[in-house]
ROSE-4610 file (N, C-alpha, C; in Angstrom, 1 decimal, always signed):
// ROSE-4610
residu = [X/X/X/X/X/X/X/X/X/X/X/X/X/X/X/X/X/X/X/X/X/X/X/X/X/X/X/X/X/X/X/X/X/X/X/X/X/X/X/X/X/X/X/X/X/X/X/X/X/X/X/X/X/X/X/X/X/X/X/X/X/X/X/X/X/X/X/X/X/X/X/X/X/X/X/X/X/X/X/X/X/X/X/X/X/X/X/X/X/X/X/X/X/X/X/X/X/X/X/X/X/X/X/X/X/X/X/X/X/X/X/X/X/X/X/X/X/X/X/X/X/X/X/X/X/X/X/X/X/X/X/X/X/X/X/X/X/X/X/X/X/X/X/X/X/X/X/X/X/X/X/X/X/X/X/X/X/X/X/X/X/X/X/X/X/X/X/X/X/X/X/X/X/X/X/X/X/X/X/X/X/X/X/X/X/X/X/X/X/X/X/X/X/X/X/X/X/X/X/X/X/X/X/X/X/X/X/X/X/X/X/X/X/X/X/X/X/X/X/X/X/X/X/X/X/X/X/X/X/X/X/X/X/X/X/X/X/X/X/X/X/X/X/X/X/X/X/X/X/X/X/X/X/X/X/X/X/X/X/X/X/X/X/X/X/X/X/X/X/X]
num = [1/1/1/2/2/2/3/3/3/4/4/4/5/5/5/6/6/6/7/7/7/8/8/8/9/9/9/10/10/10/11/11/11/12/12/12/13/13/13/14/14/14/15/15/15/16/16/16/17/17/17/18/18/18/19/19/19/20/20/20/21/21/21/22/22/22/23/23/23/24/24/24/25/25/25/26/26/26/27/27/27/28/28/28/29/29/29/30/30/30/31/31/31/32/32/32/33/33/33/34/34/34/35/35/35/36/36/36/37/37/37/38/38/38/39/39/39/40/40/40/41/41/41/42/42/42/43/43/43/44/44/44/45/45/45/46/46/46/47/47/47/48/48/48/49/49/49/50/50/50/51/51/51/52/52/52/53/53/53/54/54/54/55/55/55/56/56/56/57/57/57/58/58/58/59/59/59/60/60/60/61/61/61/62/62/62/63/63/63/64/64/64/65/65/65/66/66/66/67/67/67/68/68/68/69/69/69/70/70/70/71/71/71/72/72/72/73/73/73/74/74/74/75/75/75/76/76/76/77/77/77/78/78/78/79/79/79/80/80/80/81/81/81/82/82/82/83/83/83/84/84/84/85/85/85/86/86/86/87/87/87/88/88/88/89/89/89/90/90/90]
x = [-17.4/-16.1/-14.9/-15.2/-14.3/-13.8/-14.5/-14.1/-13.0/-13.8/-12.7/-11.5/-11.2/-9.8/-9.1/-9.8/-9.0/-8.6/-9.1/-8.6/-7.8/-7.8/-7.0/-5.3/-5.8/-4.0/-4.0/-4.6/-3.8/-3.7/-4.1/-3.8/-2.3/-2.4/-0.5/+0.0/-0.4/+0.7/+1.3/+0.1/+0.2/+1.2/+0.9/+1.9/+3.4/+3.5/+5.0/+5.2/+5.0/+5.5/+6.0/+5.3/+5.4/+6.6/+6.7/+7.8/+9.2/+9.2/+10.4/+11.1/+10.2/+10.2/+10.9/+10.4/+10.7/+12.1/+12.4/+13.5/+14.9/+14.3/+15.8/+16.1/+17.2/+18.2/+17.7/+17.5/+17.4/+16.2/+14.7/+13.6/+14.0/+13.5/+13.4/+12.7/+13.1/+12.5/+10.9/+10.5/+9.3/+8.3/+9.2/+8.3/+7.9/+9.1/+9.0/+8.0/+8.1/+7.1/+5.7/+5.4/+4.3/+3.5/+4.6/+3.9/+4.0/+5.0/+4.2/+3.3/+2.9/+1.3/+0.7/+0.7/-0.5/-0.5/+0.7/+0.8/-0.3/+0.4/-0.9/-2.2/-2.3/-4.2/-4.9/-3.9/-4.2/-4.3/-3.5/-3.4/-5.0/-6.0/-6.9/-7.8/-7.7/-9.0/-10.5/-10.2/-12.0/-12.9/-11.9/-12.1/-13.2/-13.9/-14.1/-12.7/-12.9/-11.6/-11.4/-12.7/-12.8/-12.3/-12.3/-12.0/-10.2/-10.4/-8.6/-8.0/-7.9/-7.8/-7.8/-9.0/-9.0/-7.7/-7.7/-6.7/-5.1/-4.9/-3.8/-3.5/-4.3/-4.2/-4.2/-4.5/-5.2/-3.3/-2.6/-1.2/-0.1/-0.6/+0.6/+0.0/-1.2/-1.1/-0.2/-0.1/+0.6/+1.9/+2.6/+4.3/+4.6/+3.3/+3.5/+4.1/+4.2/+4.8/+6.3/+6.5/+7.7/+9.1/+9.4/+10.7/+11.7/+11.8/+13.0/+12.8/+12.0/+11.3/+12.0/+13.2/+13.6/+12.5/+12.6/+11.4/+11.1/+12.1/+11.7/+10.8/+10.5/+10.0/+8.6/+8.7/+7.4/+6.7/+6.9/+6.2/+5.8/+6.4/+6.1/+5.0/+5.3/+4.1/+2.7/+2.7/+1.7/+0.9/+2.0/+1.4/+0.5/+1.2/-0.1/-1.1/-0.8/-2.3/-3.1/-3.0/-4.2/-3.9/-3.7/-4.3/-4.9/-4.3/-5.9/-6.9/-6.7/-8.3/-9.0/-8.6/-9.0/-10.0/-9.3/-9.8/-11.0/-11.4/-11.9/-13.4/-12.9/-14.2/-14.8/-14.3/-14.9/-16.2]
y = [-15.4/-15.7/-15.9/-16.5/-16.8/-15.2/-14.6/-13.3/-12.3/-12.5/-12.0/-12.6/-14.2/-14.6/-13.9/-13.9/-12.9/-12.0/-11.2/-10.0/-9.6/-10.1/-10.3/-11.3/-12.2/-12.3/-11.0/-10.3/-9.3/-8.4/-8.2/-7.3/-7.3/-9.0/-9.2/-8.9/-8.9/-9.1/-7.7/-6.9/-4.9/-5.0/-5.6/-5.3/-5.9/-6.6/-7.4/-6.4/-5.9/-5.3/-3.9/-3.3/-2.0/-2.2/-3.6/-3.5/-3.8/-4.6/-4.7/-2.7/-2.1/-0.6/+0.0/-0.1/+0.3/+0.0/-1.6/-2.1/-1.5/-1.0/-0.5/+0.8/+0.8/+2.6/+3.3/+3.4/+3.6/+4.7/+4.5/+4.6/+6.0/+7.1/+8.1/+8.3/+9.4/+9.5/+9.5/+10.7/+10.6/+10.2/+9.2/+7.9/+7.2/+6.7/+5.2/+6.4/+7.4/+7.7/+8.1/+7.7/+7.2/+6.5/+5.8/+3.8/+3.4/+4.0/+3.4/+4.1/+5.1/+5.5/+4.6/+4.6/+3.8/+1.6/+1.4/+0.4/+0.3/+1.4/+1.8/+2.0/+2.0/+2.4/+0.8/+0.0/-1.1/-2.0/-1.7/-2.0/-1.7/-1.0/-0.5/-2.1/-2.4/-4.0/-3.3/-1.9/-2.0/-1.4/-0.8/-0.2/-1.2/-1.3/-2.2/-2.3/-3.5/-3.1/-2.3/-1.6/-0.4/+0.8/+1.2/+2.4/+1.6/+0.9/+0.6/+0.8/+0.1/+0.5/+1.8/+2.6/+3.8/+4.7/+4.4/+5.2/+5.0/+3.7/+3.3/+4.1/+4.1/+4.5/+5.9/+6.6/+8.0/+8.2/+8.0/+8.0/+7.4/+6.9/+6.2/+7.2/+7.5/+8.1/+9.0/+9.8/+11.2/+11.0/+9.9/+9.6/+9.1/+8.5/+7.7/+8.2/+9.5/+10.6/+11.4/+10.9/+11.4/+11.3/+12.5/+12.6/+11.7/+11.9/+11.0/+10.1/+9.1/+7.5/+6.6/+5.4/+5.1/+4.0/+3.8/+3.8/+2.0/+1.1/+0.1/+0.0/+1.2/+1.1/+1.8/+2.8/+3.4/+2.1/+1.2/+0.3/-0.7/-1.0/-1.7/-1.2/+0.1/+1.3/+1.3/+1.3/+1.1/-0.6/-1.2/-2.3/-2.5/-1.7/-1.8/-1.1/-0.1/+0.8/+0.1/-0.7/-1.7/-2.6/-3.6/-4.3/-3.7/-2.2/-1.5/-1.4/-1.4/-1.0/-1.9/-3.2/-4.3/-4.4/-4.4/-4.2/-3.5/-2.2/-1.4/-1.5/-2.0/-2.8/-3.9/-4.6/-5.9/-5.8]
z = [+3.5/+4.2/+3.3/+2.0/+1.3/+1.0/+0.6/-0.4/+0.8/+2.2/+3.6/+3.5/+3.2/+3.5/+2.0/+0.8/-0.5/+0.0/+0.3/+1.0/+1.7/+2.3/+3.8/+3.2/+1.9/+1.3/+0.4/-0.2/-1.1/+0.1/+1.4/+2.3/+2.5/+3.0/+3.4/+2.5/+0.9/-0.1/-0.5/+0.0/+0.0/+0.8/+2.3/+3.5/+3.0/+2.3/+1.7/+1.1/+0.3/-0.6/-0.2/+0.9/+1.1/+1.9/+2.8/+3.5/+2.8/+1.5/+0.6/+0.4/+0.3/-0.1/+1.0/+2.3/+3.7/+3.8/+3.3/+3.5/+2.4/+1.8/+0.6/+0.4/+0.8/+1.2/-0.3/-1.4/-2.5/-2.4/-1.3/-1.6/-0.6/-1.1/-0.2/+1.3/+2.3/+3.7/+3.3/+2.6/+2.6/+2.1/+0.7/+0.2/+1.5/+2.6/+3.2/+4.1/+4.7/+5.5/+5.5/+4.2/+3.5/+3.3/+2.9/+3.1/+4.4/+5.4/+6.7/+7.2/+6.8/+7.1/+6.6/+5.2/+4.8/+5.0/+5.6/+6.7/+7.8/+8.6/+9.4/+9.3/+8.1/+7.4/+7.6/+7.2/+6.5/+7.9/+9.1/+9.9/+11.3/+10.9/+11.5/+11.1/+12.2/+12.2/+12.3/+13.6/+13.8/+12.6/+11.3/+10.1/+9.1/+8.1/+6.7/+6.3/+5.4/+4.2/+3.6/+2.9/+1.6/+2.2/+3.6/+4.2/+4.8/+5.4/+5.2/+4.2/+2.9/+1.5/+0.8/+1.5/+0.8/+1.4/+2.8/+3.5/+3.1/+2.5/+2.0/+1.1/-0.4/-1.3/-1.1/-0.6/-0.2/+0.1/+1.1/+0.9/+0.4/-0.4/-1.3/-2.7/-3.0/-4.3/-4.7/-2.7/-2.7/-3.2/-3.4/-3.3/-4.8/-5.3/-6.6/-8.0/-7.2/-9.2/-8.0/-7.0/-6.3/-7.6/-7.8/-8.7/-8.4/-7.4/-6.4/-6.4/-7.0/-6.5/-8.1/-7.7/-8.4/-9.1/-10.3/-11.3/-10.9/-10.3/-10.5/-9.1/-8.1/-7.0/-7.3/-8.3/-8.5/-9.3/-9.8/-10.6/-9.0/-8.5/-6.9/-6.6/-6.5/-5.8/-6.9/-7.9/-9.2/-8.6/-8.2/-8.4/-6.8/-6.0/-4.8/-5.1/-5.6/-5.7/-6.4/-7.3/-8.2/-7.1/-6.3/-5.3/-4.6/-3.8/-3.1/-4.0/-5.2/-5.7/-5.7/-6.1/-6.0/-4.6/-3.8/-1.9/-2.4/-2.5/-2.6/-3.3/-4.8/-5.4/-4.8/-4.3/-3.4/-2.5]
C-alpha cells in the first residue's frame, strides 16, 4: 500500500508538471498536444501503473528532441520522463 501512495505522488507530480508546460505560451501546439495525451494515459484508473506510465512516456518521448521546445522545458520534459520510469520499475 505504501509503495501505491508513492506512486500515485510522483503521478500528481508528472500531472503538475505537464500542466506548468500546458500552461506557458512559449511551449509549442504539438508539444502541449502531447502531453495532454500522455495526461490522459496517466489518467486511465482501470489501467496498472506500469501501462499508464508506459503510455505517458510512449508520448512524451515523441516531443522530447522537438526543435521548437525551448530548452528550459525540454529539461521539465527530461525530468518527467525519469519520474515515468521510475513508475514503471516499481
Amino acid at each position: 500500500m505504501a509503495e501505491d501512495k508513492n506512486i500515485e505522488e510522483t503521478i500528481a507530480q508528472v500531472r503538475q508538471q505537464i500542466e506548468v508546460l500546458l500552461n506557458d505560451n512559449s511551449v509549442p501546439r504539438n508539444v502541449k498536444s502531447a502531453l495532454d495525451e500522455a495526461r490522459k494515459s496517466l489518467d486511465l484508473k482501470q489501467e496498472s501503473y506500469s501501462v499508464r506510465a508506459s503510455g505517458a512516456t510512449y508520448k512524451i518521448d515523441e516531443i522530447s528532441n522537438d526543435i521548437n521546445l525551448p530548452p528550459y522545458a525540454r529539461t521539465v520534459i527530461w525530468n518527467i520522463l525519469s519520474m515515468l520510469e521510475s513508475i514503471k520499475d516499481q
